[in-house]
C-alpha positions in Angstrom: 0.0 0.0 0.0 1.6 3.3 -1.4 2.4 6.2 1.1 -0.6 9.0 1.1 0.9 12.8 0.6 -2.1 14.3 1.9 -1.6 17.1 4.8 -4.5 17.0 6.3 -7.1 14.0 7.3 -10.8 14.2 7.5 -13.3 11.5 8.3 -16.8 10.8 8.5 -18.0 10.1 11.8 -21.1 7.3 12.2 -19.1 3.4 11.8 -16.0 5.3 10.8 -14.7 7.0 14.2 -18.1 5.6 15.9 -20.8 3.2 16.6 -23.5 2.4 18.9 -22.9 -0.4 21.0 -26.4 -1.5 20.4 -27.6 -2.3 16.4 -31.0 -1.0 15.1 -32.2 -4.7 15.6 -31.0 -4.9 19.1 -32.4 -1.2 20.2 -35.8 -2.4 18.4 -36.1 -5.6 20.3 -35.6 -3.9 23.6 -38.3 -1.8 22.7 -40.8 -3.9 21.9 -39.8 -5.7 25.1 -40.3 -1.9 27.1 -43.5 -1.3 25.3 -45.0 -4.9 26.0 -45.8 -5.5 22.4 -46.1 -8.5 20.3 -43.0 -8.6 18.2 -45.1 -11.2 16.0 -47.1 -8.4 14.6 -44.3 -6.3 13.4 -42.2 -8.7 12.3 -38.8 -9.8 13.5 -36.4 -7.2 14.9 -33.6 -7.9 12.0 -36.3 -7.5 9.8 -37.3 -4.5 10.6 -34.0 -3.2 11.0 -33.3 -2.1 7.8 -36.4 -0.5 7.2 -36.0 1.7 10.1 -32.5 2.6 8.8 -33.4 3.2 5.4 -36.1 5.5 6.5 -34.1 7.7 8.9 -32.0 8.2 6.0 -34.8 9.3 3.6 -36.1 11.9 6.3 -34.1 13.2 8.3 -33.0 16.2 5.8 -36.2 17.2 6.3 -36.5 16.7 10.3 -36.5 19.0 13.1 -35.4 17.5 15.6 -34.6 13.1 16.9 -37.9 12.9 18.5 -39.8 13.9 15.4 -38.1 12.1 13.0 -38.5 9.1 15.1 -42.5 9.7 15.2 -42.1 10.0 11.5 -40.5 6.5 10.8 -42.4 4.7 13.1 -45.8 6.4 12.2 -45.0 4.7 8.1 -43.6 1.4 10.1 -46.6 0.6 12.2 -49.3 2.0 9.1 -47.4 -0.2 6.8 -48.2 -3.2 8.9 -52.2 -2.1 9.2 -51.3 -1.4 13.0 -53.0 1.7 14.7 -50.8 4.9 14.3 -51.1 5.7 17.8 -48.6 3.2 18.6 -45.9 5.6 17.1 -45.6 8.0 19.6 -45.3 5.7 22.6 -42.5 3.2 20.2 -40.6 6.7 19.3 -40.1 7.6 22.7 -39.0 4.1 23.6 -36.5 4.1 20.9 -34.9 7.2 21.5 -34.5 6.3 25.4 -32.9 3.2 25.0 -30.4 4.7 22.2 -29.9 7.4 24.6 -29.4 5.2 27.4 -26.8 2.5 25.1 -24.9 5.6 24.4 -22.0 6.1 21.6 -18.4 4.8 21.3 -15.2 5.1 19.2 -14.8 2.4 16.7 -12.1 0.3 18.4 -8.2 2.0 17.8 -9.9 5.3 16.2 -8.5 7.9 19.5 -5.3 6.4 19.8 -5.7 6.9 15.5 -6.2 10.7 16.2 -3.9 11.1 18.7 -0.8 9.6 16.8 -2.2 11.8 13.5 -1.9 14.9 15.4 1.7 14.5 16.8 2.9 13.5 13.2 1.3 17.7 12.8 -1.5 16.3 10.5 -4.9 18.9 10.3 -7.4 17.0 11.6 -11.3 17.2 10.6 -14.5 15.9 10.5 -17.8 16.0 7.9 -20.8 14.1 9.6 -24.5 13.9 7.9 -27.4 14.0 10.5 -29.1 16.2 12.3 -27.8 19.1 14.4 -28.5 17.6 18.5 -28.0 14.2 17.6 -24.5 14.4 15.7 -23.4 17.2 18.8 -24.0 14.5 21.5 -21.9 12.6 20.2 -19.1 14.3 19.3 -19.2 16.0 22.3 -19.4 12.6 23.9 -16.3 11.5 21.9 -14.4 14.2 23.2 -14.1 15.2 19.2 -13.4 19.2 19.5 -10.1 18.3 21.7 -9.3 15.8 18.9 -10.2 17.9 16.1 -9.1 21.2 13.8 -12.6 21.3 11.8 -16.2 19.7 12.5 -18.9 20.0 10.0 -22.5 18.7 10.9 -24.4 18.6 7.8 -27.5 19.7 10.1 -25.7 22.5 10.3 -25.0 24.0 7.2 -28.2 22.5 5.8 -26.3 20.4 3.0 -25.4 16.4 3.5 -22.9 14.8 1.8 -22.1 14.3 -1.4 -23.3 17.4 -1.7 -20.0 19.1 -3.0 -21.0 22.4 -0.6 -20.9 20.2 2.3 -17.1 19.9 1.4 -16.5 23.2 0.4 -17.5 24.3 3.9 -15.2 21.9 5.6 -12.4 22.9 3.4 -13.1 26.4 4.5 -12.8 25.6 8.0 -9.7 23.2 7.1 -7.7 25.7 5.5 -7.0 23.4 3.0 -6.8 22.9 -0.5 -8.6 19.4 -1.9 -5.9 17.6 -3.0 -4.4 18.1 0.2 -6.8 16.5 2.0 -7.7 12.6 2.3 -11.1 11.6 3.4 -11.8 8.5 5.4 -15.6 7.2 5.8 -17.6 4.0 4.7 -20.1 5.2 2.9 -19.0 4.6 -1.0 -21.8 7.0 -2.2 -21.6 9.9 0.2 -18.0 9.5 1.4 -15.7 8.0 -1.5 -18.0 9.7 -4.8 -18.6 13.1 -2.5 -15.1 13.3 -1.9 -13.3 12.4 -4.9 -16.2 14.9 -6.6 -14.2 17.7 -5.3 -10.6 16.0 -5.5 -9.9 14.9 -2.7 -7.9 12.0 -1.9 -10.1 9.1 -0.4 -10.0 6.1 1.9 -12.9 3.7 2.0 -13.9 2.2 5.1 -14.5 -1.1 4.1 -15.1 -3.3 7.1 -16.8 -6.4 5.5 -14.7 -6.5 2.6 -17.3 -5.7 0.4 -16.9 -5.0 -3.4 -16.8 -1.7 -4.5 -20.3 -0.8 -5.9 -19.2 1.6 -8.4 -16.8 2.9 -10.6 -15.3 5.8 -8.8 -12.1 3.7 -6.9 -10.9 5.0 -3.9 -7.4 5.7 -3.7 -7.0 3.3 -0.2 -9.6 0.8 1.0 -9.5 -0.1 5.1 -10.7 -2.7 7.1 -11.4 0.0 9.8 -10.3 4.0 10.1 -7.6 3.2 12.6 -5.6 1.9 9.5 -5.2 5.1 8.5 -2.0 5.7 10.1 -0.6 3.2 8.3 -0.7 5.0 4.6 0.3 7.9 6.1 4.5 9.1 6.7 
């Protein structure tokens, strides 16, 4: 694996520097166990994991705040499934206090990562989608403005990547020129495409070895971000 020149590092944040200790299948069968409520008429947990996921990502652009969008999945789950909508609000609140309660943590070797990247003098940033107060918990959790030069929460600005003025504005706050700067994250669509868009350098987490599903190729694929330092002089 050849050397990176890149001067400064930025990465995405959800299952590249973090995860939840708890899956969406794992926080949903707790719930259902809280709630009292026959799983049989939902469907497995693992099954409707994905669903849940998919649908946070198709609304929360548009959301106001955790809590809503939360009513706002759950509200198309359970009227998908011919169940009474009122069941919504009461699942939503159950979900958001068990993911509250399972907190956040670093992806395992990601702060030792940061640490050794900023005494080699490497500019350190960050570009997260998601919204404003749930992306802030947890870098503020993660200890991320110590760690970090630049954070970006898409929330924020109102843009998520790829969106290349998501980017732009962590470039701004980087200092940086693209080509300087190599992004790390693991989504191939919003993270390898969004950055390469704007020429950067990119690394694609790639945890379960998964073939690439496009034609953009990053310039470094990693099992985890922690193998970061490892490209890098």
């Amino acid at each position: 694996m050849r050397a990176c020149d890149a001067t400064h590092i930025a990465f995405d944040l959800d299952f590249t520097l973090s995860t939840y200790p708890l899956t969406t299948a794992q926080v949903i069968a707790e719930v259902f166990v809280r709630c009292g409520l026959d799983a049989k008429a939902f469907g497995s947990a693992e099954d409707l994991a994905p669903d849940y996921d998919r649908l946070w990502r198709k609304l929360e652009i548009g959301a106001t705040s955790a809590d809503e969008l939360r009513r706002m999945i759950w509200t198309r789950l359970v009227h998908g499934r011919n169940l009474s909508t009122t069941l919504a609000a009461p699942i939503a609140r159950a979900y958001g206090d068990v993911r509250r309660e399972s907190g956040v943590r670093f992806v395992e070797g990601a702060p030792e990562a940061l640490e050794a990247l900023r005494r080699r003098g490497y500019r350190l940033g960050l570009l997260t989608n998601g919204l404003s107060e749930v992306q802030w918990d947890k870098i503020r959790v993660l200890d991320l403005p110590r760690r970090l030069d630049a954070i970006v929460v898409g929330g924020d600005i109102g843009c998520y990547k790829p969106d290349e003025r998501a980017f732009a504005a962590l470039l701004a706050r980087l200092g940086a020129r693209p080509a300087e700067v190599l992004f790390v994250g693991d989504s191939y669509d919003a993270d390898v495409i969004g950055a390469h868009n704007v020429g950067m350098q990119t690394a694609w987490v790639s945890a379960d070895g998964a073939d690439r599903p496009g034609t953009v190729i990053p310039d470094y694929v990693l099992a985890s971000a922690a193998e970061v330092v490892e490209i890098l002089p």
